[in-house]
C-alpha positions, 0 to 999 in steps of 0.5 A: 617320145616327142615329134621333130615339129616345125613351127609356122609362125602366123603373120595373117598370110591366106597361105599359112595352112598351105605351109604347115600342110606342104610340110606335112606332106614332107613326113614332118609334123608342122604347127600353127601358132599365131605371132603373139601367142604366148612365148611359152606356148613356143618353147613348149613346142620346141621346134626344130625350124621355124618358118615366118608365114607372108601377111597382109602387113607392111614392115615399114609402118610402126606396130606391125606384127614382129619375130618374138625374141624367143624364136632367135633365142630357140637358135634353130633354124629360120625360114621367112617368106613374103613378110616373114622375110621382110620382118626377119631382115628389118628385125636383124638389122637390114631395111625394107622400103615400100617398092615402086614396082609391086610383084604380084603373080608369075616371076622368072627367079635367078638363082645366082649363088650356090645355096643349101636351100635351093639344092637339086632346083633349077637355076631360073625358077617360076615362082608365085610373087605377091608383095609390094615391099621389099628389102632395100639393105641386108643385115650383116651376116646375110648375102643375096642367093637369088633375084627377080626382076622386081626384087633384088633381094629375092632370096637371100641366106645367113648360112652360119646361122641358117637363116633364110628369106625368099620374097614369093611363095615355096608353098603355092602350087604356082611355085615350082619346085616350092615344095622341094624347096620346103622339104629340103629345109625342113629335112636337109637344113633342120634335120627332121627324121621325116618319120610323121606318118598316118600309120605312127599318128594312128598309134599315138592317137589310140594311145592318148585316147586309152590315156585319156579315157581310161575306164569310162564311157564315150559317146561319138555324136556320128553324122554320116560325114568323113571326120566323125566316121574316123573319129568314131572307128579310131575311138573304136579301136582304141577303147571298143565298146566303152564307146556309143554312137549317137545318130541324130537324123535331123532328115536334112541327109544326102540320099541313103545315108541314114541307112549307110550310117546305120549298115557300115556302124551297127551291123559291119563295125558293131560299135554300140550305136543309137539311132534317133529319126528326129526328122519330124521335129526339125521340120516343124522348128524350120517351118516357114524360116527362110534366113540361113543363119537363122536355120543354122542356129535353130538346127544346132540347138535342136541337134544339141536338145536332142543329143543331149537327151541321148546322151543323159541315157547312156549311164556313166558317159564321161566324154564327148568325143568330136570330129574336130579339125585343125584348121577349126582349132587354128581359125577358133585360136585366131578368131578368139584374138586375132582380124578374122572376121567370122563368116559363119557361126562354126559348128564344131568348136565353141558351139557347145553348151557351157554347162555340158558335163562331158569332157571332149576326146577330140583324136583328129585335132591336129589334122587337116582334111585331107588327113583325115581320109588317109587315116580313114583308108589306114583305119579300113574306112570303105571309099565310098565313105573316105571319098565323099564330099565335105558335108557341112552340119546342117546338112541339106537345108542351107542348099534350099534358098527360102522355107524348108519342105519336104518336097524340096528336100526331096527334090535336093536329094535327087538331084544330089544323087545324080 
């Protein structure tokens, strides 16, 4: 049975995870897509709402991003925020201008004509402005619900066609009431069920995992860290001992938790686990190498030679199972046609071989990280593990300005611990 789902449409906003993740916090299952993705990318999702993210953008220059024609056709419910309102305005027929006075930060919102959207909020409202555009002119059909100081047109509504703009930011904490504000669409005006829960999500996933896999064999890559801990208990439950784990110490680990990953996966768990001190091996390869993207990268090809020794030993392993995250698969979708600049070679998705002969089961690809740790304490996952801090892939060595010894990490480590 197919998920109620909104739909956030990307326009470059810093903010848009904070959309999808505050309506999942709504018991909504929300999406990502960028605004030029493939239309039938869209109508394959087939929301129930659509929110327009904010972006860095000005509607008032040509060949900016705009609404594709196929979210009016969906004829669902529209909520547009920041330039997402500005675009749908333009777009529908009003005007936007480039404002004299800007807005960015606090602003006390006048909510000045009953609206669905604002039901059971206050009438004045501190809101969370960033823009310095603004709608100058409606289109037909739309009427003003809300002003700011710096904004006339602060919120405003077509209610025959539910379709609403608001110029601050529902989904920023600085905004109260915004996340009321963000469920009441997406529950009140889209009509979801509200029924997307960790509980349901962890039935699905074991579901398309059996589906996927079948009768062959999968191999977990484990690193000690929270994702590839509930990806592996999850996969666990879901095909039992068709799954091995590969443990690599590369010797980079925080203090104690080679064992703790040996302990909680061979002997509580008794998932089949492979455990490989490489430790010695990584030392040499980083000896003397003080850039930190050079690290990174000698790190990741060792990591994969050595896993991928492991691997060739486990007879007939058909997939490669990883801890992937939303956000990973959303910068991944962006970064492959979009502004973002890379910062940093990612280590989950992209950084695999081409010629891997493994398929990836990746059962954690549509949640966020906070996600993760409620499917982890639904999964029976103990706290220490659920709770702990990100703990990126290279582990400890790209805390070390300078060559990497053994006395340094030694030294990390204990402080680390404290």
């Amino acid at each position: 049975k197919k998920i109620d789902t909104i739909l956030v449409l990307d326009f470059g906003s810093q903010y848009t995870q904070l959309i999808a993740r505050r309506i999942r916090e709504s018991d909504v299952y929300s999406e990502i897509l960028p605004w030029d993705i493939d239309e039938s990318k869209i109508i394959n999702l087939n929301p129930k709402g659509v929110i327009l993210s904010g972006g860095p953008n000005s509607v008032t220059e040509s060949y900016t991003p705009r609404i594709p024609q196929c979210i009016f056709d969906l004829g669902v419910p529209i909520l547009g925020i920041c330039y997402g309102m500005q675009t749908l305005a333009e777009q529908m027929g009003g005007h936007v201008i480039s404002a004299d006075q800007k807005e960015f930060g606090h602003s006390e919102l006048e909510v000045v004509s009953e609206s669905i959207i604002f039901k059971n909020l206050n009438k004045k409202i501190d809101v969370w402005m960033s823009h310095g555009d603004h709608v100058a002119a409606l289109p037909a059909g739309f009427r003003v619900i809300a002003t700011s100081a710096g904004a006339p047109y602060a919120a405003v509504e077509d209610a025959a066609r539910h379709y609403y703009g608001v110029q601050f930011h529902p989904e920023v904490v600085h905004t109260e009431g915004g996340a009321d504000l963000l469920q009441q669409f997406a529950l009140g005006i889209c009509g979801c069920s509200g029924s997307w829960s960790m509980a349901a999500y962890r039935q699905r996933a074991i579901a398309a995992i059996r589906q996927q896999v079948g009768k062959s064999r999968v191999i977990c890559g484990l690193s000690g860290g929270v994702d590839s801990s509930v990806a592996a208990v999850l996969i666990h439950e879901a095909i039992g001992d068709q799954l091995t784990c590969v443990f690599v110490d590369h010797g980079l680990l925080r203090a104690g938790e080679a064992e703790e990953v040996v302990a909680l996966f061979g002997n509580h768990y008794n998932i089949p686990l492979v455990h490989v001190d490489a430790s010695e091996m990584f030392l040499q390869r980083l000896a003397g190498i003080s850039d930190p993207e050079q690290k990174r990268k000698i790190i990741g090809a060792s990591f994969i030679e050595v896993f991928d020794a492991e691997a060739g030993k486990i007879a007939d392993a058909k997939f490669l199972a990883q801890g992937t995250l939303y956000p990973d698969v959303i910068e991944s979708i962006s970064a492959a046609g979009g502004d973002a600049v890379t910062i940093k070679s990612h280590h989950n998705v992209g950084g695999l071989p081409d010629d891997m002969a493994l398929d990836l089961v990746e059962p954690l690809r549509e949640l966020f990280k906070d996600e993760v740790r409620v499917l982890g304490r639904e999964l029976g996952l103990p706290e220490t593990l659920v709770g702990r801090h990100p703990f990126p892939g290279p582990g400890l060595a790209i805390r070390i300005p300078g060559d990497i010894t053994p006395e340094k990490l030694d030294i990390l480590r204990a402080a680390d611990a404290v």
